[in-house]
N, C-alpha and C positions, 0 to 999 in steps of 0.2 A: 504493500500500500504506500510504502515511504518512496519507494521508487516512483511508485504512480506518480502521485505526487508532485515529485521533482520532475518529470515527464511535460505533467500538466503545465506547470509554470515553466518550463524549458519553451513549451510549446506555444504559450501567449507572448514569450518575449521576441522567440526568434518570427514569429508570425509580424509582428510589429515592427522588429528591426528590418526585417525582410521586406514589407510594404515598403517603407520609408527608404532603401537604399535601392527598389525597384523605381519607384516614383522620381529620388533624384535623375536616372538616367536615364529616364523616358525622356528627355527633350533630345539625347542624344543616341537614341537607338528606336531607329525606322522599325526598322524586322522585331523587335523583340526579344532577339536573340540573347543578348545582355539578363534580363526580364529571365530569363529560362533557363539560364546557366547557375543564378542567386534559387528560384525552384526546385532546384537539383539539389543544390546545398543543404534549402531550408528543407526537403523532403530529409533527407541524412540525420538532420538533427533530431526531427520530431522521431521516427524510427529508432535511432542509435539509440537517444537517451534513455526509454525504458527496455530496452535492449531486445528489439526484434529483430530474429535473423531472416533474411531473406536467400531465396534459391529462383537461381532461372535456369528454367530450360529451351532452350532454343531448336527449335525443329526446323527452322529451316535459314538458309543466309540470305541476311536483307540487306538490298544496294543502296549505302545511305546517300547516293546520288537519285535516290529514285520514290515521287511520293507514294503514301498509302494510307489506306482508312485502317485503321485498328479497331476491332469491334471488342468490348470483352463485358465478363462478365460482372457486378457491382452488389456487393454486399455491406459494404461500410467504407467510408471515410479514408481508409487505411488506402484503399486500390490507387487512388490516384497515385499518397505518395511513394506507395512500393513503382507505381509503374514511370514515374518521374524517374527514380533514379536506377530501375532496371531495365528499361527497353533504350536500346543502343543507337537510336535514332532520334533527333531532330524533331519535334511534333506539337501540337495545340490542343489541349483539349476543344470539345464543344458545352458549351457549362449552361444549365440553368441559365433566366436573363435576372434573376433578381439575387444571383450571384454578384455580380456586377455594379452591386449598389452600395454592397458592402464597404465603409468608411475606411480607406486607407487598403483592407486585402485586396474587393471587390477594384478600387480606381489599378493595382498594383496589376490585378489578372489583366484589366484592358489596357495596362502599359505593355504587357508582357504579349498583346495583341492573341487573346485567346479568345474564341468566339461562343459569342451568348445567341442562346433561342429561347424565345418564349412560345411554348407547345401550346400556350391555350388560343392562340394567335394564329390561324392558318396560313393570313398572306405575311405576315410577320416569321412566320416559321418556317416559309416559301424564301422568302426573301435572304432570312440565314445562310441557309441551303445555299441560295443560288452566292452568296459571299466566301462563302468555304471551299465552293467547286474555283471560287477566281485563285483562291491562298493556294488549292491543290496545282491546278495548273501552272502558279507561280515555284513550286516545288516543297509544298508544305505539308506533311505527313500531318494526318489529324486523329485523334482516338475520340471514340465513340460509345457510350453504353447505350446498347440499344432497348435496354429493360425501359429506358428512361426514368426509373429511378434504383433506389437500392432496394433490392427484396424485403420484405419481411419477414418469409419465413424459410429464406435459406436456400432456398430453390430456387432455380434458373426459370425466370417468366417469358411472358411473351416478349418479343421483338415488336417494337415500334418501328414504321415503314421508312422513316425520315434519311437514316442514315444513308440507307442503303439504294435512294433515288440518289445522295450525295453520289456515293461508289461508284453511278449509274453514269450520272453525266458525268463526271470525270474521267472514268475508264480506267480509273487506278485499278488494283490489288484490294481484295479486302482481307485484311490480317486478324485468324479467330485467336483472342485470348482468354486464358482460363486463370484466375487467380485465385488460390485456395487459402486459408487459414484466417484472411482477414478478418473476419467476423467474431472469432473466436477470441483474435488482440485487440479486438475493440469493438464490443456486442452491442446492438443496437440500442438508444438512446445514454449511453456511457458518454463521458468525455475525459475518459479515463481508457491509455494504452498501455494495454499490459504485453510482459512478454510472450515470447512464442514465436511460431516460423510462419512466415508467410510465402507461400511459393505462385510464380510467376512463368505458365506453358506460353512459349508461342508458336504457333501454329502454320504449317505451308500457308503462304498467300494464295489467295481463289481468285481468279479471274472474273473480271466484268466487261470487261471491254466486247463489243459486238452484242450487250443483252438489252433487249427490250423490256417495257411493259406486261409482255404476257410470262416473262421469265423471271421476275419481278421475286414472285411467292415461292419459287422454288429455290430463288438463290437466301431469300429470306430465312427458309429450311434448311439449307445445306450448312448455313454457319451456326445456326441454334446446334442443329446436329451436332458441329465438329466444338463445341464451343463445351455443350455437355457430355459431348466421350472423354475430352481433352479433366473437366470435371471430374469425372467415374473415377480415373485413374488412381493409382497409387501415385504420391510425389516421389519424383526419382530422389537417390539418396547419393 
């Protein structure tokens, strides 16, 4: 608990240090990229301090000259920053838009130029979309839960259609990942991380390029599919 604890307060401070030194160098970083590099860091901390380990598996080699949609799965808080500082690539999230209001984090994500949608919004939600396919073309790998939010009872839900019209007009790769343990280092309504392992599959990239409309629900199914085998597994040791 004492660890918790020092976690918790590890975690409001560097949460605030990390706004304010993202915000200083928002007037001098276009891309973000600056913005994403302090992320990484501040993900390290918030993990390190109540001492989560973390494991990736890599299944397949991704060209960090080349973008892609990351789909995965979302059970708590923790995924983001296990997958900040384990997926070896370059990338945005797509976050909540009332994310983004948050005083100081929320200004810090839109310095770090991470992209908001608001689902309750359809041409607003259209509009996102059609902003992430420009970042994609531009060569900007982007992750995505497609639960659209965190489960609550542990289970892989359905797939929301939004991402994966992204994936669609883009023609990227869509990359399934599986993240397991999270839930268990920081269970639903806690704001307390405890330790534990948290493991991170990634999955061969699925092609989109050349799919329509009518291929739409099945490519929808192929990644739920590989999303929850990737799941089933045992975590490699």
């Amino acid at each position: 608990m004492i660890r918790a604890l020092i976690a918790l307060v590890s975690f409001v401070t560097a949460t605030i240090l990390g706004s304010i030194i993202s915000l200083a160098v928002w007037p001098f970083d276009r891309r973000g990229d600056i913005v994403f590099a302090v992320a990484r860091v501040w993900a390290r901390i918030l993990l390190g301090v109540p001492g989560v380990k973390l494991r990736l598996d890599m299944r397949a080699k991704l060209d960090p000259a080349r973008p892609y949609v990351f789909m995965a799965n979302h059970a708590s808080m923790v995924d983001i920053w296990a997958m900040f500082i384990l997926l070896p690539v370059s990338f945005r999230f797509i976050a909540k838009r009332s994310l983004g209001n948050i005083p100081l984090f929320g200004w810090a994500m839109r310095a770090g130029k991470f992209i908001f949608i608001d689902r309750k919004n359809a041409v607003s939600a259209r509009r996102t979309i059609e902003l992430a396919v420009q970042r994609i073309r531009t060569g900007q790998s982007v992750v995505i839960y497609p639960e659209g939010t965190r489960t609550r009872d542990g289970a892989l839900g359905a797939f929301k259609k939004g991402g994966f019209h992204l994936a669609m007009d883009s023609g990227v790769e869509i990359v399934p990942v599986a993240i397991r343990g999270s839930r268990g280092v920081m269970p639903p309504g806690s704001m307390l991380i405890r330790a534990g392992e948290v493991s991170l599959t990634v999955g061969q990239p699925i092609p989109t390029s050349g799919l329509g409309t009518a291929d739409r629900q099945a490519l929808v199914d192929q990644v739920h599919a590989k999303i929850a085998e990737m799941l089933a597994e045992t975590p490699a040791q």
